[in-house]
TIFIZA-802793 format. One record per residue: x, y, z of N, C-alpha, C in turn; residue number from 1; chain; residue in three letters. Coordinates in steps of 0.1 Angstrom, whole numbers, plus 5000, padded with zeros to 4 digits. Layout:
<dogus>
X  Y  Z  X  Y  Z  X  Y  Z  NUM  A  ALA
...
</dogus>
This chain:
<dogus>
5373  3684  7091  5381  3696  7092  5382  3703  7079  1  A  UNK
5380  3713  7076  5381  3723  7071  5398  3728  7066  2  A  UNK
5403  3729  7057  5417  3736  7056  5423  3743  7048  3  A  UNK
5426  3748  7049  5433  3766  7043  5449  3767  7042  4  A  UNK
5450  3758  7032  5469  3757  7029  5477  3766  7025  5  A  UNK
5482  3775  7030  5491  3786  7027  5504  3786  7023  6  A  UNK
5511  3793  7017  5525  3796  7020  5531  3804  7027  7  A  UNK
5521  3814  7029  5525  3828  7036  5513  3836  7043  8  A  UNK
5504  3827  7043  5494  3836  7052  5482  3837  7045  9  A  UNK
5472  3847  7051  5459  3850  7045  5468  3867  7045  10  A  UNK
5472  3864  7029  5478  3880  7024  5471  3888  7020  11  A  UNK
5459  3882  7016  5450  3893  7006  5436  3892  7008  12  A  UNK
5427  3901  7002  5415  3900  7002  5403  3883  6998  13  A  UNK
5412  3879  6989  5406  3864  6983  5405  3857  6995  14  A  UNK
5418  3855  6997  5425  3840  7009  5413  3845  7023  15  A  UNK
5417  3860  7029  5409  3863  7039  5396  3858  7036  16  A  UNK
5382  3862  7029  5370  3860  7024  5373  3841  7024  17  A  UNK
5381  3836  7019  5378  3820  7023  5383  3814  7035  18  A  UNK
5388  3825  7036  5388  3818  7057  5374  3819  7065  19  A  UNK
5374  3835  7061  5358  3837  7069  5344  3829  7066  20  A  UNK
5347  3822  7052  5337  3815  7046  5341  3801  7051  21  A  UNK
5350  3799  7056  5350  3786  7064  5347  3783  7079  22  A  UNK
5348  3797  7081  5347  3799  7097  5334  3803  7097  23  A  UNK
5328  3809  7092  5316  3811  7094  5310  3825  7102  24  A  UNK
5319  3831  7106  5321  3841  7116  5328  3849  7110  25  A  UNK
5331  3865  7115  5342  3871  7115  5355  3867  7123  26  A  UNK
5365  3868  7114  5378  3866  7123  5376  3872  7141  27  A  UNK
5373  3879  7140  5374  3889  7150  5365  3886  7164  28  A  UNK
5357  3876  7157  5346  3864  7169  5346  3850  7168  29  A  UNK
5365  3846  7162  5370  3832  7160  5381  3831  7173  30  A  UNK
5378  3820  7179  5392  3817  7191  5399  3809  7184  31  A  UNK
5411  3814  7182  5424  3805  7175  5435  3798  7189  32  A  UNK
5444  3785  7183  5454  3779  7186  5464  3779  7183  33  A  UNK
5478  3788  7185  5489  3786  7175  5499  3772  7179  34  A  UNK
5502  3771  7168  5509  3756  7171  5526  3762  7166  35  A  UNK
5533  3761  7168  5542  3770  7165  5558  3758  7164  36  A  UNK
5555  3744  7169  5559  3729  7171  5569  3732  7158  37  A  UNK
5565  3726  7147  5570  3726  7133  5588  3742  7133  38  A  UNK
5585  3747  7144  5598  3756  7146  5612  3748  7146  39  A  UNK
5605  3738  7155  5615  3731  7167  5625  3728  7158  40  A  UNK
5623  3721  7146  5627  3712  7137  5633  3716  7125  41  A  UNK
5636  3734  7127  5643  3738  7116  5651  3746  7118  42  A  UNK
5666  3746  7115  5676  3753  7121  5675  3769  7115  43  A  UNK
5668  3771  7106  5665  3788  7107  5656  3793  7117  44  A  UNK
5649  3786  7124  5639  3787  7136  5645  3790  7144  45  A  UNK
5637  3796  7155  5640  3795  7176  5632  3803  7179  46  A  UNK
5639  3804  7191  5630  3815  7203  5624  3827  7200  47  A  UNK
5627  3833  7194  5626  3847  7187  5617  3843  7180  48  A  UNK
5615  3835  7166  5606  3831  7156  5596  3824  7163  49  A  UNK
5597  3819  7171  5589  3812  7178  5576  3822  7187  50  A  UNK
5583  3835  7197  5578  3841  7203  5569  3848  7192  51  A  UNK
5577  3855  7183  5568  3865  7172  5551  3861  7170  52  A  UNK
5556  3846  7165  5539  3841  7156  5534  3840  7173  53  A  UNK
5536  3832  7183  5526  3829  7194  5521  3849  7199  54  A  UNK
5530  3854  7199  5531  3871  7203  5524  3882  7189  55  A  UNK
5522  3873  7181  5516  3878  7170  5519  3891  7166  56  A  UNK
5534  3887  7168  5544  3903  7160  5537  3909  7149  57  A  UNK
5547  3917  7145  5549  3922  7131  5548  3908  7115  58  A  UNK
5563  3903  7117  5558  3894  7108  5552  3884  7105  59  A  UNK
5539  3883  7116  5529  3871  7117  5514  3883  7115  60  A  UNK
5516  3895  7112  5506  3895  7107  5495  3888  7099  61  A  UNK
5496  3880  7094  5488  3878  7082  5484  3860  7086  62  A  UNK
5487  3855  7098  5486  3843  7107  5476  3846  7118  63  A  UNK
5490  3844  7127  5481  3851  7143  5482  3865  7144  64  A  UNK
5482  3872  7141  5479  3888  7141  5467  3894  7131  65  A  UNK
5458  3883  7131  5448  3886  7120  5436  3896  7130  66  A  UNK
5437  3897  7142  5428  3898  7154  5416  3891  7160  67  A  UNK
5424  3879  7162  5416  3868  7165  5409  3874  7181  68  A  UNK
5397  3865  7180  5388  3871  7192  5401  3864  7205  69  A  UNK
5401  3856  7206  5416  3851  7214  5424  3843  7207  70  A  UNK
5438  3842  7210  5446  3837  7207  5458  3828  7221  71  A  UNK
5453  3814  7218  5463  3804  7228  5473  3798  7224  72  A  UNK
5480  3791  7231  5494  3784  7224  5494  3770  7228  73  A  UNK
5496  3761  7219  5495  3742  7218  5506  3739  7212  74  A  UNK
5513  3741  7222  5532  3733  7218  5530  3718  7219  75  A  UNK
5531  3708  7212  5528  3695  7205  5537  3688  7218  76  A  UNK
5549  3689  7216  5555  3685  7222  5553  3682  7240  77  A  UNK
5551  3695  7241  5541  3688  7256  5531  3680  7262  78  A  UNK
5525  3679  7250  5509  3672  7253  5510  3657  7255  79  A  UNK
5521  3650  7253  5520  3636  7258  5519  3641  7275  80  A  UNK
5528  3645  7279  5532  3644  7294  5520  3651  7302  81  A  UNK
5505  3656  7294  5500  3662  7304  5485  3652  7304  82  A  UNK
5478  3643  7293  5472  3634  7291  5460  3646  7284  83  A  UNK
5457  3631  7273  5445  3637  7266  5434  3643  7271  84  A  UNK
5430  3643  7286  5418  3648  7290  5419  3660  7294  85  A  UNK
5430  3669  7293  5435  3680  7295  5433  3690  7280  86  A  UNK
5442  3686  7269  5443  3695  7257  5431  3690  7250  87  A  UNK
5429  3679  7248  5415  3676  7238  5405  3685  7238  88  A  UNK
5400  3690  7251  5385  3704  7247  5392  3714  7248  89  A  UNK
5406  3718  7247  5411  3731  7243  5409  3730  7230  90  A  UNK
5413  3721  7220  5414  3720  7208  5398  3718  7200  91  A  UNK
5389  3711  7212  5381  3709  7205  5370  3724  7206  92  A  UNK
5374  3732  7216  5367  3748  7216  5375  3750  7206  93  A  UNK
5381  3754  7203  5389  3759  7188  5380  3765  7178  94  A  UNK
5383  3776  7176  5377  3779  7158  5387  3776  7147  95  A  UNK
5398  3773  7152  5410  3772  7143  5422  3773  7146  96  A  UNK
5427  3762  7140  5442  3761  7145  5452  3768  7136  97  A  UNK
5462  3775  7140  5467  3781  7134  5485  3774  7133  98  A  UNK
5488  3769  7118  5501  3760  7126  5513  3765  7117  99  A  UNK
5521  3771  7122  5531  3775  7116  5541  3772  7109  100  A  UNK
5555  3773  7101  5563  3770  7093  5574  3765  7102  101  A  UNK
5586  3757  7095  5594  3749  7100  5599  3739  7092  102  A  UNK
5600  3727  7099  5602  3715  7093  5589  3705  7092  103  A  UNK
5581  3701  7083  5572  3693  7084  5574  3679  7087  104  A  UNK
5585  3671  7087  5588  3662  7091  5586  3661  7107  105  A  UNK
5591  3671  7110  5591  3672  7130  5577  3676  7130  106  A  UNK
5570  3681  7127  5558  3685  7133  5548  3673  7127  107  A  UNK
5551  3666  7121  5541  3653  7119  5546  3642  7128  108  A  UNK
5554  3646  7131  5562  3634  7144  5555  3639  7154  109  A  UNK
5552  3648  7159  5547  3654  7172  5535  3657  7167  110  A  UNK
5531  3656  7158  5514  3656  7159  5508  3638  7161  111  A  UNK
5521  3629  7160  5516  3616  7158  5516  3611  7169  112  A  UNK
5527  3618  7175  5532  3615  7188  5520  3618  7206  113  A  UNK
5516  3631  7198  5508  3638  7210  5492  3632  7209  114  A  UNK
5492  3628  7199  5479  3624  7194  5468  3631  7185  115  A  UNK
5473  3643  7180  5463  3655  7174  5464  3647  7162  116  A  UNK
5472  3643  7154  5467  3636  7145  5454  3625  7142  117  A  UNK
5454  3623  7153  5441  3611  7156  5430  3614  7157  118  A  UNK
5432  3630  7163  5419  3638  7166  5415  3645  7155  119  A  UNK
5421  3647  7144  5419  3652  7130  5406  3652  7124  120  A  UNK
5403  3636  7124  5389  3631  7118  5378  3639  7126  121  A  UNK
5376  3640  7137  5363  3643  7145  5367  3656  7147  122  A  UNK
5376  3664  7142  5372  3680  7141  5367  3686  7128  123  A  UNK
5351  3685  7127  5347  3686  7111  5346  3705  7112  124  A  UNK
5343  3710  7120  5344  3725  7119  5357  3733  7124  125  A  UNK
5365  3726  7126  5374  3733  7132  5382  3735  7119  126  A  UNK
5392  3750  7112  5398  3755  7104  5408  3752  7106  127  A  UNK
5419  3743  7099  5432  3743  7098  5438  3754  7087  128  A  UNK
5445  3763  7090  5451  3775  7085  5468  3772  7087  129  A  UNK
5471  3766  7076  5487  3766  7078  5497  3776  7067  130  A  UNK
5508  3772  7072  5517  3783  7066  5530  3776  7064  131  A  UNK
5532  3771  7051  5547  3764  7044  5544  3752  7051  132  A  UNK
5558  3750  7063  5551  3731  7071  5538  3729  7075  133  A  UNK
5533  3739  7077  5522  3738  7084  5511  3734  7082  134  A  UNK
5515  3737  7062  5502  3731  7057  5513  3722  7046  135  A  UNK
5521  3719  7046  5529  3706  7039  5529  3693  7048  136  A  UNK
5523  3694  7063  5526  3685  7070  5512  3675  7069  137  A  UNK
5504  3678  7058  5492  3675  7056  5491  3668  7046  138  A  UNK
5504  3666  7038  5500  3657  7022  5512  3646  7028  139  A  UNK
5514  3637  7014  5514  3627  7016  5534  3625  7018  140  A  UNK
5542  3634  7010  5552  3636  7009  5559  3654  7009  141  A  UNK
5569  3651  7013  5572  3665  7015  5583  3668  6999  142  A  UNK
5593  3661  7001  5600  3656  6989  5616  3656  6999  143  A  UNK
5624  3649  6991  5638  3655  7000  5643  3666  7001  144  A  UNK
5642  3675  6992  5644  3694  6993  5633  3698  7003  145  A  UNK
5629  3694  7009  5622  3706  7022  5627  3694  7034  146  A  UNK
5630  3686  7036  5636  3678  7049  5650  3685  7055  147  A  UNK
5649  3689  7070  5655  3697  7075  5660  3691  7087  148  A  UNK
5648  3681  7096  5654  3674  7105  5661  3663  7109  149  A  UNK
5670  3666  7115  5687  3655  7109  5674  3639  7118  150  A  UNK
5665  3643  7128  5658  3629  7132  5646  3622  7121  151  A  UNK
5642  3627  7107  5638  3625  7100  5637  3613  7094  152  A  UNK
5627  3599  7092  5635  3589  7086  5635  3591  7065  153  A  UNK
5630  3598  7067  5626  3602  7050  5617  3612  7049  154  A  UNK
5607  3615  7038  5598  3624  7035  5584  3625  7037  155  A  UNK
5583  3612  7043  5566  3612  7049  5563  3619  7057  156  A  UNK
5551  3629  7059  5545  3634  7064  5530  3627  7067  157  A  UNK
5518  3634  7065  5504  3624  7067  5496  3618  7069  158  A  UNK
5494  3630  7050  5488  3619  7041  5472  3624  7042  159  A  UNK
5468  3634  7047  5455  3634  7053  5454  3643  7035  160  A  UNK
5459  3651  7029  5449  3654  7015  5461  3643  7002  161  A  UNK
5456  3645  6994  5465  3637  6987  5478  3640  6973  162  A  UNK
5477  3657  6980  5488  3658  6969  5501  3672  6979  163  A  UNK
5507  3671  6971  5517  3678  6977  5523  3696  6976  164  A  UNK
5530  3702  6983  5530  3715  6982  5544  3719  6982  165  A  UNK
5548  3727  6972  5560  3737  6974  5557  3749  6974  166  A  UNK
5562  3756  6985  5560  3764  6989  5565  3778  6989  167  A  UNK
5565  3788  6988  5576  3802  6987  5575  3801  6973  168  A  UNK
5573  3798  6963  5574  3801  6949  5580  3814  6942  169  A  UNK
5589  3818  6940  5594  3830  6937  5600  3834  6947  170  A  UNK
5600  3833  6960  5603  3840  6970  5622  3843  6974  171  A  UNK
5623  3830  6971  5635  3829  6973  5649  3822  6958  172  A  UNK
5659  3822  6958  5666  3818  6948  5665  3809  6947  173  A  UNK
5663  3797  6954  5661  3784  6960  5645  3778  6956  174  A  UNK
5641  3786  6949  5621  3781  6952  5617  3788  6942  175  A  UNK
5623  3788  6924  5621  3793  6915  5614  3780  6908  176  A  UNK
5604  3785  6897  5597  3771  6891  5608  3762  6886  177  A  UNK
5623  3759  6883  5627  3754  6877  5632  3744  6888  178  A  UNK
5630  3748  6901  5629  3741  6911  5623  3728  6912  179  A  UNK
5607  3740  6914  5597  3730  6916  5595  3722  6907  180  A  UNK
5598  3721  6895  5593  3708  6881  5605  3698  6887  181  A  UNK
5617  3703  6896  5627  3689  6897  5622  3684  6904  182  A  UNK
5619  3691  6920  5610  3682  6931  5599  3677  6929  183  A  UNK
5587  3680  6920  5578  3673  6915  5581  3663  6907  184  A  UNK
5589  3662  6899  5591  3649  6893  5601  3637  6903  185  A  UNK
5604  3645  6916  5606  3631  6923  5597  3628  6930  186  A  UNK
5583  3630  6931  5576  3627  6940  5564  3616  6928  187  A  UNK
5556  3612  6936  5547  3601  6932  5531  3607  6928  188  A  UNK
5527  3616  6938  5516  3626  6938  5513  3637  6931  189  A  UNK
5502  3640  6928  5498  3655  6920  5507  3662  6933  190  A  UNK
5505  3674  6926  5513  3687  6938  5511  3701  6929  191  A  UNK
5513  3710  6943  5514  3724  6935  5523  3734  6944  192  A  UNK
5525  3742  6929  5536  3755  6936  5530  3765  6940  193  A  UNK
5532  3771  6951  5524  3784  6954  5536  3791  6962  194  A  UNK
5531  3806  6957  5535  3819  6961  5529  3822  6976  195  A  UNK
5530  3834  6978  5527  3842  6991  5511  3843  6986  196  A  UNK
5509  3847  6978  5498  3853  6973  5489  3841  6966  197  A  UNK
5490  3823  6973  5481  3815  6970  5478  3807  6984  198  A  UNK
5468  3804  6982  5464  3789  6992  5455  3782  6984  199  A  UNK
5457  3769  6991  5445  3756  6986  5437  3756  6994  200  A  UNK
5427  3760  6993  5415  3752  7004  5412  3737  6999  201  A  UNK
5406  3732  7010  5400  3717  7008  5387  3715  7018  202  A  UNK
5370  3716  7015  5361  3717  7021  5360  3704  7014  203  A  UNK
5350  3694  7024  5345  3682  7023  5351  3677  7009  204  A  UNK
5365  3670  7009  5371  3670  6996  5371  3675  6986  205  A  UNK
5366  3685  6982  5369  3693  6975  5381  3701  6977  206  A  UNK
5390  3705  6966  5405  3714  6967  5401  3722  6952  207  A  UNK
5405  3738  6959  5406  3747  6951  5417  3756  6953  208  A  UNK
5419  3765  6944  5434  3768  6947  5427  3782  6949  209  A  UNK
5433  3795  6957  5427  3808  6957  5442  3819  6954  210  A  UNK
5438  3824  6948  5453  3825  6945  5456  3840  6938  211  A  UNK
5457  3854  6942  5460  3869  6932  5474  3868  6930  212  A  UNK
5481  3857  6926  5497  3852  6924  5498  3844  6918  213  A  UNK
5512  3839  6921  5512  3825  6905  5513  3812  6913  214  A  UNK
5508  3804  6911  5508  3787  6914  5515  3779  6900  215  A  UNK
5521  3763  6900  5518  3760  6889  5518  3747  6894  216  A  UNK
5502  3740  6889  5496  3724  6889  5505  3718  6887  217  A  UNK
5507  3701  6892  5518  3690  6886  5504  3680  6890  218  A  UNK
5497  3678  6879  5486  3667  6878  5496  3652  6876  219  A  UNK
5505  3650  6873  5516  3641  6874  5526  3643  6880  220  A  UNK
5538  3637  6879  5552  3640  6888  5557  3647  6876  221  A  UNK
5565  3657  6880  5574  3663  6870  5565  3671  6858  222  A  UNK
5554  3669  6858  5545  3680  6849  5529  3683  6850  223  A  UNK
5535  3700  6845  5528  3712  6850  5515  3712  6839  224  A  UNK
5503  3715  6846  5489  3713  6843  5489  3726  6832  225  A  UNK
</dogus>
């Protein structure tokens, strides 16, 4: 699998060109999946937020409103009750999953739960394109400052790359670098801060950062590269 870790989207010229360089195609002759799950699990979330990204509003531009050649919907949570021989070749026609923000704790629970975690390994072309949980639900810790689901047992999430993400960087009063140097020094893993205006890609283990904004490396816990 292919993956495109965001905070906030493919906002710009860079981030877009390394999607299409993973996809291989133009957006515009890619069939996407939104997973929109990771909602469930955060009490700024619901119905509304939820409809937007699947409905590819206004503020999901830069997600599912990119003009994907189609766009379907893979709520996690249903897929136990309907059996793997049903959603597995939806996911596996896929050009890319598209998985939204939330709580990353609940949506690794329901990715463990439904089984898409398992199917991870054997999607080598398929594009994971996430956005805050979406693509935090991918490292190894989230930290206790982004845990939101009171069913949570702690901060594990995957584990599938090996370092960690805070997300919104600047965005909010709450998600200033003096922040992120505290939550990074509680954690165990390299990690990085990214803005609106970064993502990490990771092709065949390789991770690069793409970024017309600010990021800042923690090649250790608690300090900045």
């Amino acid at each position: 699998m292919k993956l495109l870790l965001t905070s906030g989207g493919v906002t710009n010229p860079s981030i877009r060109a390394a999607l299409v360089d993973m996809l291989g195609k133009p957006i515009g002759e890619s069939r996407a999946l939104c997973i929109p799950t990771a909602q469930w699990g955060h009490p700024m979330c619901g119905p509304e937020s939820a409809r937007g990204f699947v409905a590819a509003g206004d503020g999901w531009k830069n997600h599912s409103g990119l003009g994907w050649a189609s766009l379907g919907l893979l709520e996690l949570t249903a897929l136990p009750t309907i059996g793997a021989q049903r959603w597995v070749p939806w996911v596996e026609e896929a050009d890319v999953l598209l998985v939204d923000g939330g709580d990353a704790t609940y949506l690794g629970h329901w990715m463990r739960e439904s089984g898409l975690a398992g199917l991870l390994p054997e999607l080598d072309d398929t594009v994971w394109v996430g956005v805050s949980a979406g693509s935090m639900v991918l490292t190894p810790r989230i930290g206790d400052y982004f845990v939101e689901w009171a069913g949570a047992a702690d901060d594990r999430t995957l584990g599938v790359v090996d370092f960690s993400i805070f997300p919104h960087l600047n965005l909010f009063p709450t998600n200033q670098p003096e922040h992120a140097r505290r939550w990074a020094a509680g954690l165990d893993v390299a990690s990085y801060a990214i803005d609106e205006q970064t993502a990490i890609t990771v092709v065949d283990g390789v991770v690069e950062v793409v970024s017309e904004g600010e990021w800042i490396g923690f090649d250790r816990p608690g300090t900045a590269e």
